[in-house]
C-alpha positions in Angstrom: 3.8 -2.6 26.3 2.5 0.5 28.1 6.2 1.1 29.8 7.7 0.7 26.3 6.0 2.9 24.1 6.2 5.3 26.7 9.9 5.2 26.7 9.9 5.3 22.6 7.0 7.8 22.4 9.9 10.1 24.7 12.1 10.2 21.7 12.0 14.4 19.9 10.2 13.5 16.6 6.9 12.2 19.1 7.6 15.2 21.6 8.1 18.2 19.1 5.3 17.1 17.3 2.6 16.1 19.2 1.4 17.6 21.7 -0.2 14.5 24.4 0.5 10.9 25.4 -2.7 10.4 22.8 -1.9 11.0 19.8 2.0 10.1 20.2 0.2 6.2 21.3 -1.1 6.5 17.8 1.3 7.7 16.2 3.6 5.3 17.7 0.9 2.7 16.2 1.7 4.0 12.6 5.0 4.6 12.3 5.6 0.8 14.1 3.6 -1.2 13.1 1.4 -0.1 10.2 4.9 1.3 8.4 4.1 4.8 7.5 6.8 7.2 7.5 7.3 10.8 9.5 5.6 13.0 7.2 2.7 10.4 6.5 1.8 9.6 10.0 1.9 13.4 11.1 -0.8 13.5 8.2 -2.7 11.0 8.9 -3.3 12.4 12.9 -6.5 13.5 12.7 -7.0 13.7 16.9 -7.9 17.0 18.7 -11.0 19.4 18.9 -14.1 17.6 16.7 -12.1 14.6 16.0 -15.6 12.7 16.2 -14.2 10.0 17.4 -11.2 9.4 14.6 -7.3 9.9 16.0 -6.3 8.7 12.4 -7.4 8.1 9.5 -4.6 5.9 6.9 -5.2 5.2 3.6 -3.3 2.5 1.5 -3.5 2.4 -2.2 -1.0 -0.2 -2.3 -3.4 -2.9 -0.8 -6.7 -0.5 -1.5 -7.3 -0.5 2.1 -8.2 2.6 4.7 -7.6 2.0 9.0 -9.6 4.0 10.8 -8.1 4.2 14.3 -9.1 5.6 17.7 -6.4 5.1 20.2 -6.7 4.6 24.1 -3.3 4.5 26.0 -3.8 3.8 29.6 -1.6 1.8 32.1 -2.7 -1.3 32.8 -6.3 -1.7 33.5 -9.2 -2.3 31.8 -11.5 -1.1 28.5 -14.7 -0.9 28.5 -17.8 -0.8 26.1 -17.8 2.9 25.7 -14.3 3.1 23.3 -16.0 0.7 20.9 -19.0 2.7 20.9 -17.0 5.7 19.8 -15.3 3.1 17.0 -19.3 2.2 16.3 -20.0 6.0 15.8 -17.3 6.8 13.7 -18.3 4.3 11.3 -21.9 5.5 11.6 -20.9 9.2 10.9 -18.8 8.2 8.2 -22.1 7.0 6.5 -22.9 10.8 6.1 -19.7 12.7 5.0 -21.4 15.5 3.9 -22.7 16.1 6.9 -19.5 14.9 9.0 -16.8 17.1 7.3 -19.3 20.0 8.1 -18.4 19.6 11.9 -15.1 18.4 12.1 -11.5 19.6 12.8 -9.7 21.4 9.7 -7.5 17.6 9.3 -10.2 15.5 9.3 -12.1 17.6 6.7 -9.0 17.3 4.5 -8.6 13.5 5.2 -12.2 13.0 4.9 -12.1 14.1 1.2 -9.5 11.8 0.3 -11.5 8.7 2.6 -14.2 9.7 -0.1 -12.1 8.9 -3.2 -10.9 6.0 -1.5 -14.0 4.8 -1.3 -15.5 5.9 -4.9 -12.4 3.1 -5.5 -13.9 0.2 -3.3 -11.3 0.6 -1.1 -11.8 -1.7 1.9 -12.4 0.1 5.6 -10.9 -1.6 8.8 -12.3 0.1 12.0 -9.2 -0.2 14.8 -9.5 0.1 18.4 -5.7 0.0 19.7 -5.0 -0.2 23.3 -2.8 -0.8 25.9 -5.2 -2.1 28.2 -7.6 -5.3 28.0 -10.9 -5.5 27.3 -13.8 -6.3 30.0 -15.6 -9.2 29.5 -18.8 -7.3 28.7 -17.1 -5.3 26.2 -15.9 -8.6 24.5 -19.4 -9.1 24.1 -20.1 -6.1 22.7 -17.3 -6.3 20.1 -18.7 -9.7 19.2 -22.6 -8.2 18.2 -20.8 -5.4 16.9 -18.2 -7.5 14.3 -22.1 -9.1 13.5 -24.0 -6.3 12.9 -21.5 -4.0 10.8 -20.8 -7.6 9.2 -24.7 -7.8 8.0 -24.4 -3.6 7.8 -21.7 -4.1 5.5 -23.4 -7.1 3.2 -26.7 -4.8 3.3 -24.9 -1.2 2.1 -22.3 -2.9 0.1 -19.8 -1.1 2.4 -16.7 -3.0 2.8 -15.7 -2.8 6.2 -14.5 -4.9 9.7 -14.3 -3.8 12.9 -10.8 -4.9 15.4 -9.6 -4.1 18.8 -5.9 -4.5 19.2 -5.3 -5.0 22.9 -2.3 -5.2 24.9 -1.4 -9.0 23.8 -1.9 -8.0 20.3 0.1 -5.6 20.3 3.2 -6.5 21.6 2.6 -9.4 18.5 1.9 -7.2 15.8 5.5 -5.1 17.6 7.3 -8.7 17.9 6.5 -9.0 14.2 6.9 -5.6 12.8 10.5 -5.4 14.3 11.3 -7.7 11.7 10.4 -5.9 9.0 14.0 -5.5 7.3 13.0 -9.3 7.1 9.8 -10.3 7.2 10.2 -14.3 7.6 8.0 -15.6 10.1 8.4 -18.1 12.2 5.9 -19.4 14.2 5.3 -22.4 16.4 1.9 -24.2 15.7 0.3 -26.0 18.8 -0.8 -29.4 18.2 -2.4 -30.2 21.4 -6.0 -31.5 21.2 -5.3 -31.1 17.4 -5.6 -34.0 14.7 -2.8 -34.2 12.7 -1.0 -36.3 10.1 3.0 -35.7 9.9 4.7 -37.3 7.1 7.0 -37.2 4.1 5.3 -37.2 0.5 7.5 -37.1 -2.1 10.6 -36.7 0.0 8.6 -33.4 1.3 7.6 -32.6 5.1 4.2 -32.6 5.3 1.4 -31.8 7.8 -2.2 -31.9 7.8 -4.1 -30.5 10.5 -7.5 -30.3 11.2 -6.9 -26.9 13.0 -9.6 -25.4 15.0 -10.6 -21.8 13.5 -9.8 -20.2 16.9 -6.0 -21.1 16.5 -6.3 -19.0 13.2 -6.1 -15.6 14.6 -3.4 -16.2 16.4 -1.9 -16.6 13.1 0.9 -13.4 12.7 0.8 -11.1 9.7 -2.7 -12.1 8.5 -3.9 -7.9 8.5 -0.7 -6.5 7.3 -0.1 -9.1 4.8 3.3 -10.7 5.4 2.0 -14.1 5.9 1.0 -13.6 2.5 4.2 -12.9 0.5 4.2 -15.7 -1.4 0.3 -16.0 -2.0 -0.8 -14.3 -5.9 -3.0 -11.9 -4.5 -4.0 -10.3 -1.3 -7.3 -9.8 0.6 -9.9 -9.0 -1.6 -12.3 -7.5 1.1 -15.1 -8.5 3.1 -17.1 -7.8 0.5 -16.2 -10.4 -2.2 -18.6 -13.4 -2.9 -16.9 -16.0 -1.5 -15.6 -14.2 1.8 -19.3 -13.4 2.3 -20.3 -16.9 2.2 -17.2 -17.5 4.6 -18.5 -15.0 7.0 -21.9 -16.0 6.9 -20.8 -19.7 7.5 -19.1 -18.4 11.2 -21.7 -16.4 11.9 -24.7 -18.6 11.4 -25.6 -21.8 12.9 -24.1 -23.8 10.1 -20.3 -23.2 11.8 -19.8 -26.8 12.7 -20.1 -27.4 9.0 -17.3 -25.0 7.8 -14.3 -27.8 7.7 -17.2 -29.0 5.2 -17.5 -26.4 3.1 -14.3 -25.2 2.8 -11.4 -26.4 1.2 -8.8 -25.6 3.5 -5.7 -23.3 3.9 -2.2 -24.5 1.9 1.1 -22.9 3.5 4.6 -23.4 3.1 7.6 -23.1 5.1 11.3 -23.4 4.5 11.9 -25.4 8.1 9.8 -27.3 9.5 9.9 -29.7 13.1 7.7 -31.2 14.5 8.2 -32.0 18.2 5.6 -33.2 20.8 2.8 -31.1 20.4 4.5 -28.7 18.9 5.0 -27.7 15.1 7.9 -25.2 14.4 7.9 -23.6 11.6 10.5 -21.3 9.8 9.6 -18.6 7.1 5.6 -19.4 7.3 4.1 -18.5 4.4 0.0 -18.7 3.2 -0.5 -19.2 -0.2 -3.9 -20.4 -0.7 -5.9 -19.2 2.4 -5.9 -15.7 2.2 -9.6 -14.5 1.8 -10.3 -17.2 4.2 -8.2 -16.0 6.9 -8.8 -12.1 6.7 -12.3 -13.2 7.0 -11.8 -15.3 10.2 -10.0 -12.6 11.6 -12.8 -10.2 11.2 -15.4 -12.1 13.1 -12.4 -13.0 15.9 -14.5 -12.7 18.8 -17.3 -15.1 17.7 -14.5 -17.5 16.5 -12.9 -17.4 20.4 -15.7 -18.9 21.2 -16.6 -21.6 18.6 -15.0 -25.1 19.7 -16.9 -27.1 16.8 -15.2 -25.2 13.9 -12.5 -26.4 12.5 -10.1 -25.5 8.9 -8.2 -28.2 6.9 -4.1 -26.8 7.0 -1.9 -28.5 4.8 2.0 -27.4 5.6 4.5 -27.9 3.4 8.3 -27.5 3.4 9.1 -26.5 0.4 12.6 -24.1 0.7 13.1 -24.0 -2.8 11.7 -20.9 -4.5 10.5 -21.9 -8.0 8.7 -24.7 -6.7 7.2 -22.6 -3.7 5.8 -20.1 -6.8 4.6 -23.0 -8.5 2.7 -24.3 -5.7 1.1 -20.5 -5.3 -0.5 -20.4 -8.7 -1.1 -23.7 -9.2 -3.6 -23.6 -5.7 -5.0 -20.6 -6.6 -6.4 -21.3 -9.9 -9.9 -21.5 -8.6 -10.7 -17.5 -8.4 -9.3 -14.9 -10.9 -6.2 -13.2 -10.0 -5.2 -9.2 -10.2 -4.7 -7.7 -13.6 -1.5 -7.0 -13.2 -1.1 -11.0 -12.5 -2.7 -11.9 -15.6 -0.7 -9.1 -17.7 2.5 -10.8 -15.9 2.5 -13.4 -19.1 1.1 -11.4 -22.1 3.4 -11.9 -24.9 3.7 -7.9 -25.4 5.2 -7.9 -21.6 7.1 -10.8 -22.3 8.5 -9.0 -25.6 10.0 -6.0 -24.0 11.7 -8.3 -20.9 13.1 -10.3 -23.4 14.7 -7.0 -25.7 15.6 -5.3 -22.2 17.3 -8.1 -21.3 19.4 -8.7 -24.3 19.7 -5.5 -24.5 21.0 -4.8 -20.7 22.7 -8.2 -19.7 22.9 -7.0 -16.5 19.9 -6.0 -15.8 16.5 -7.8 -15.0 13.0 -7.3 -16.0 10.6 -8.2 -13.2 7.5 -9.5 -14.4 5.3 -11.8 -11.9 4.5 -10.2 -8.5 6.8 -11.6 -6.0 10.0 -12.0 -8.3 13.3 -11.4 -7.4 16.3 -10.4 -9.6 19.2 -12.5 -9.4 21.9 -11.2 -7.1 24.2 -10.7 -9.6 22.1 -8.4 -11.3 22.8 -4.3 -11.3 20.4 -2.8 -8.7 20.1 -0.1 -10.9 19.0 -1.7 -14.0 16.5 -4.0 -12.2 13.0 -3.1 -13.7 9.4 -4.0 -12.1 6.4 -4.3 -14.8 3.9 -2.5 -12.0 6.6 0.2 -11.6 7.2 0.7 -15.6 3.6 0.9 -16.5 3.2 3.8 -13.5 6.0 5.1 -15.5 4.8 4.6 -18.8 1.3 6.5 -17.9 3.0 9.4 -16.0 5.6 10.0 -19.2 3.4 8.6 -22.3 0.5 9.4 -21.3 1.2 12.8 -19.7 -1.3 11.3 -16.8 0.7 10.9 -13.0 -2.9 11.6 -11.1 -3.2 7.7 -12.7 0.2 6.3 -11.6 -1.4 5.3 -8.5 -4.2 3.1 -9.4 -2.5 -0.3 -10.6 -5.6 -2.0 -11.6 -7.0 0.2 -13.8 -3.5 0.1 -15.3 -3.5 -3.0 -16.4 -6.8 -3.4 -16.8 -8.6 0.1 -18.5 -5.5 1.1 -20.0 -2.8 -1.7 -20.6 -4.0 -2.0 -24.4 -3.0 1.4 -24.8 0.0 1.8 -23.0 1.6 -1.5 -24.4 0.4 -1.7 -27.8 3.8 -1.2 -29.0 5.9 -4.2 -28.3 8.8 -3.1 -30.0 8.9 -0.3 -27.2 12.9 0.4 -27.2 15.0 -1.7 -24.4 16.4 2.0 -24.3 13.3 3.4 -23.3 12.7 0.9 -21.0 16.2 1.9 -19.1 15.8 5.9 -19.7 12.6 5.6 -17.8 14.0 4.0 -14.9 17.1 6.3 -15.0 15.2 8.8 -14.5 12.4 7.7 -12.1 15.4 6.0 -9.9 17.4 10.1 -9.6 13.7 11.2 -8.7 13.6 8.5 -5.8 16.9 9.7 -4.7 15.3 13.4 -3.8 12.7 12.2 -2.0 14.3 10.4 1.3 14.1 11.5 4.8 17.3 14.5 4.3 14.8 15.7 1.7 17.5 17.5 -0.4 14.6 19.5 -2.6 13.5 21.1 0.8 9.8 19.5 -0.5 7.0 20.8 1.5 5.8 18.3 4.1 2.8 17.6 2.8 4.0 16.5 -0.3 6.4 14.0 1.3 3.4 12.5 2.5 2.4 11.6 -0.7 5.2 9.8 -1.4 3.3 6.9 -2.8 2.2 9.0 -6.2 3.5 12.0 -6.1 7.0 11.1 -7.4 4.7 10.1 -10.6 4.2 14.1 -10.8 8.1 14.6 -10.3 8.8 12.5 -13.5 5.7 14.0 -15.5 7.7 17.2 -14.9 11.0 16.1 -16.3 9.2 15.1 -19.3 7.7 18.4 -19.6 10.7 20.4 -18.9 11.8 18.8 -22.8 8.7 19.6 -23.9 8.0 23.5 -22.8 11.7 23.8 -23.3 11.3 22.9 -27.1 7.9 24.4 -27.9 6.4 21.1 -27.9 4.3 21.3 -24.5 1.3 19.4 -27.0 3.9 16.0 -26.9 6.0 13.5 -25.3 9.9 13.6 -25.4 11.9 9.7 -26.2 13.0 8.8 -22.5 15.9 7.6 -23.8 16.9 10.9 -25.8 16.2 12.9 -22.9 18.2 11.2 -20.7 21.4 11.0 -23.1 21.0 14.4 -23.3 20.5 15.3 -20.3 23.8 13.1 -19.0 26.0 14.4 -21.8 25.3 17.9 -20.6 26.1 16.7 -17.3 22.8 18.1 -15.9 20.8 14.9 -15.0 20.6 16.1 -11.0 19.9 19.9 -12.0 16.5 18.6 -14.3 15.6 16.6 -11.6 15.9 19.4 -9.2 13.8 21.9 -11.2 11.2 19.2 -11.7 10.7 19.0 -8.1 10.8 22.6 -7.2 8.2 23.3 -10.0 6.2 20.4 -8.2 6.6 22.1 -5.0 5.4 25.4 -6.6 2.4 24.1 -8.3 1.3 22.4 -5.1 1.8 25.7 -3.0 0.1 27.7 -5.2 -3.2 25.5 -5.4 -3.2 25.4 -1.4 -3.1 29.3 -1.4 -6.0 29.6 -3.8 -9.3 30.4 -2.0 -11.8 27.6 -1.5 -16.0 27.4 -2.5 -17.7 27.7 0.7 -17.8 24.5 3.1 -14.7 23.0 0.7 -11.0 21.9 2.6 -8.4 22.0 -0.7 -6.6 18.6 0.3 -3.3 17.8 -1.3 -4.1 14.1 -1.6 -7.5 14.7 -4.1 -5.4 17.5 -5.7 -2.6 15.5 -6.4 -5.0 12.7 -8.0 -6.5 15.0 -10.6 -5.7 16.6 -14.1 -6.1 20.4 -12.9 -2.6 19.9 -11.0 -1.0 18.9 -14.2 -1.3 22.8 -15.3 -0.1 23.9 -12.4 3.3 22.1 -12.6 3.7 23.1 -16.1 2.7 26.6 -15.2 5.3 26.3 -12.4 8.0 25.2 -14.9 7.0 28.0 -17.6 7.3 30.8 -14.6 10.7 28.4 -13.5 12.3 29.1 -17.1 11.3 32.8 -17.1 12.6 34.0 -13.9 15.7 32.2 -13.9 17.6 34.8 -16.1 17.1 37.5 -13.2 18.2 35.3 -10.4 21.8 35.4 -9.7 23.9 33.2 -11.7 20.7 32.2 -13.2 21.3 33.2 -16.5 24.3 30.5 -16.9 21.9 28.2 -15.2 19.2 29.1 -17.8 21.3 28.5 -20.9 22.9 25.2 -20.0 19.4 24.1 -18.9 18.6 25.0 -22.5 21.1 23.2 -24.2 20.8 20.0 -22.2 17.2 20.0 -23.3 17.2 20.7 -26.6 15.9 18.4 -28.8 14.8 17.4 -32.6 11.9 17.2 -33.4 11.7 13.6 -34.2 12.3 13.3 -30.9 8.8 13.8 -30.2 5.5 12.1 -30.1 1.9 12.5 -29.5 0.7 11.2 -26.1 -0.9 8.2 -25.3 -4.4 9.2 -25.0 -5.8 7.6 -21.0 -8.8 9.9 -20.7 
């Protein structure tokens, strides 16, 4: 792996932008295989001067989770103990943040204050040690009482958090798998040596049943970023739950020889599957009752290498057939309580509007269950997710994008309010995805708005701002800045007028402004401003409309700007019928 990354970490965006082997290894490490893009990984490098141990800090809201990486990139060779130590101490110091972002680098302050609100959020924390070397065998050992210690550290503080080292072998997996992204099937071939197995047909379905040995678990691809997961109802739900707990504790302890006992085994399915020798070879692997059980296995790895009395119950089943593959994932996982936005999937008020959309938009589709697809003969542009409509609803209804982010309170704090109409207009429905689908369109790598790069790096909210600022330009633009304008108005008049791309545009530049402005406004003493936090609160919200006010008014001295001004005016002018009061989410 070392020779290849070295050759990739050659290529201008690594070279022009940082400035050692070091960080470009770790940014390498983001950009490949944790997925983020250019702007977010040059965020996320938090390496240099008073790093304290921390090359990077990532934060996913999508799976509420935050890596916490330190990076070593050596040729061949070994690790030893002392790497892990500094992993140790940065999870020590991170204890204290107060007292950390006093003597750190200017980019770990910033990112330090969004770690904080990640955490406020119970985000999970997964300490990561990547290398291209190997790990001594008295630094294994160390990893081992470490994985214990922040495992009863983490039980004790009710700090979620697990502690990996990604070596050279591991790597070059997690690579193998990540290349493969475009399409994440993943095939894998189980081996059945030693193993005690059953291979039949039931029901005219392949099945095997394996009493698997938990070691052969981590080997398992796709268990940390989630794609062996895809069809499962949920993801991990941290360390920290009940059950995953007990799991660890069960590993850990001197009960481990029990755990086939105690546990009720993993169900996956597969599309192909062969069974040949001692070999099991299976096509489009997929867990779908088995993930808490399996992050948690992961996260005690090294004492599981070791234990050769533990063993899982894995049921595989061939199942190629997609409604029956979802039925299988709900039906085995009726034993714990799913996400919000799972159980919202059926209310009859969701249910309601796909139906109206539906009539309304032949063809078009209404995603409503996680991990639905849209028929292929569907429009691509019509095609509506439930999670991506509420974010909308919230950031346009509500007048609250610093909310758009968090899906669970969504559907759980405030999905009486946002769908307490159920005759919400099939138009509305299609306006608002219009018009959040021509905001997406600004925000690719060419970045046509000339955003500023830090706001790119927020690309997983702040296009929630963007479309709050479309709305407002109605309502400043009508002397209604107290209400919300109809989606669907908007947008008809907006596309009669021919000026759908030039709204968008002056939404984005007044989102750019507002964000500018904050960063240049001077700072209480001790206090980084950080985008992220910024971006998450209400005080940015009069920014952006301040932006759009001082937009409006200088637009008649810019050149051409008063022909600009006036069809902007007539392409937002509205009745005022058109208007409501926002959804209150405060």
């Amino acid at each position: 792996m070392y020779e290849l990354i070295s050759q990739q970490i050659r290529a201008d965006y690594f070279q022009q932008r940082f400035p050692n082997d070091g960080q470009r290894f770790v940014a390498w490490y983001l950009r490949n295989i944790l997925f983020r893009d250019m702007n977010e990984t040059r965020d996320d490098i938090t390496d240099g001067a008073d790093d304290k141990q921390i090359d990077a800090i990532v934060i996913d809201d999508d799976k509420s989770l935050v890596h916490i990486v330190q990076g070593k990139f050596i040729q061949g060779g070994v690790v030893d103990a002392e790497p892990l130590r500094e992993v140790l101490s940065s999870w020590i110091q991170i204890k204290d943040l107060a007292r950390l972002q006093n003597v750190a680098n200017a980019k770990l302050q910033r990112r330090l204050s969004e770690l904080a609100a990640a955490l406020d959020e119970d985000y999970e924390v997964s300490f990561e040690l990547i290398t291209t070397g190997s790990l001594t065998q008295a630094a294994r050992h160390d990893l081992e009482a470490f994985q214990q210690e922040l495992a009863k550290l983490s039980e004790n503080d009710n700090f979620d958090a697990t502690i990996h080292v990604i070596e050279n072998e591991e790597l070059q997996r997690r690579y193998d798998y990540a290349i493969e992204t475009d399409n994440p099937s993943i095939n894998y071939k189980l081996p059945l040596a030693g193993v005690r197995y059953m291979y039949q047909e039931v029901a005219g379905t392949p099945v095997l049943v394996a009493t698997l040995p938990l070691k052969e678990c981590i080997k398992l691809p796709g268990i940390k970023d989630g794609t062996l997961f895809q069809k499962n109802v949920r993801q991990s739900l941290g360390s920290s739950n009940v059950v995953n707990k007990g799991i660890r504790s069960t590993i850990l302890g001197d009960k481990r020889s029990d755990f086939f006992f105690f546990h009720n085994g993993v169900t996956a399915l597969c599309s192909k599957m062969r069974v040949d020798g001692d070999v099991a070879a299976l096509s489009g692997l997929s867990v779908v009752n088995g993930c808490q059980s399996l992050n948690t296995i992961l996260s005690c790895s090294e004492t599981v290498k070791k234990a050769d009395d533990a063993f899982i119950l894995f049921r595989i089943y061939e199942i190629p057939q997609r409604d029956r593959a979802d039925k299988i994932s709900i039906y085995t996982n009726l034993q714990s309580a799913v996400k919000a936005r799972d159980l919202r999937s059926n209310d009859k008020r969701v249910l309601m509007i796909k139906k109206a959309y539906e009539l309304k938009y032949p063809s078009g589709y209404f995603i409503s269950k996680r991990g639905e697809n849209a028929p292929a003969d569907r429009d691509k542009n019509q095609v509506v997710e439930l999670s991506g409509f509420a974010k909308n609803l919230i950031a346009w209804h509500s007048q609250r994008p610093n909310l758009s982010y968090g899906e669970t309170k969504i559907f759980d704090k405030y999905f009486e309010t946002l769908f307490k109409n159920k005759d919400y207009s099939p138009e509305n429905v299609f306006a608002l995805n219009a018009w959040m689908n021509e905001v997406l369109k600004t925000w690719v790598s060419t970045n046509p708005l000339n955003l500023n790069e830090t706001l790119l790096a927020m690309r997983a909210y702040a296009p929630y701002h963007h479309l709050y600022a479309i709305g407002m330009c109605f309502s400043i633009g009508n002397n209604q800045s107290e209400k919300v304008p109809s989606p669907s108005r908007s947008y008809a008049a907006a596309s009669k007028a021919g000026m759908v791309d030039e709204l968008v545009k002056v939404a984005g530049i007044s989102l750019n402004m507002a964000l500018e402005a904050a960063a240049n406004e001077p700072q209480p003493a001790n206090r980084v401003f950080s985008p992220q936090n910024w971006i998450k609160t209400k005080g940015c919200l009069s920014g952006i409309n301040g932006a759009i006010r001082n937009y409006f008014n200088m637009l008649p001295m810019m050149p051409g700007g008063g022909a600009i001004k006036q069809k902007l005016s007539a392409s937002t002018q509205l009745n005022p019928e058109d208007f409501e009061y926002r959804l209150s989410a405060d």
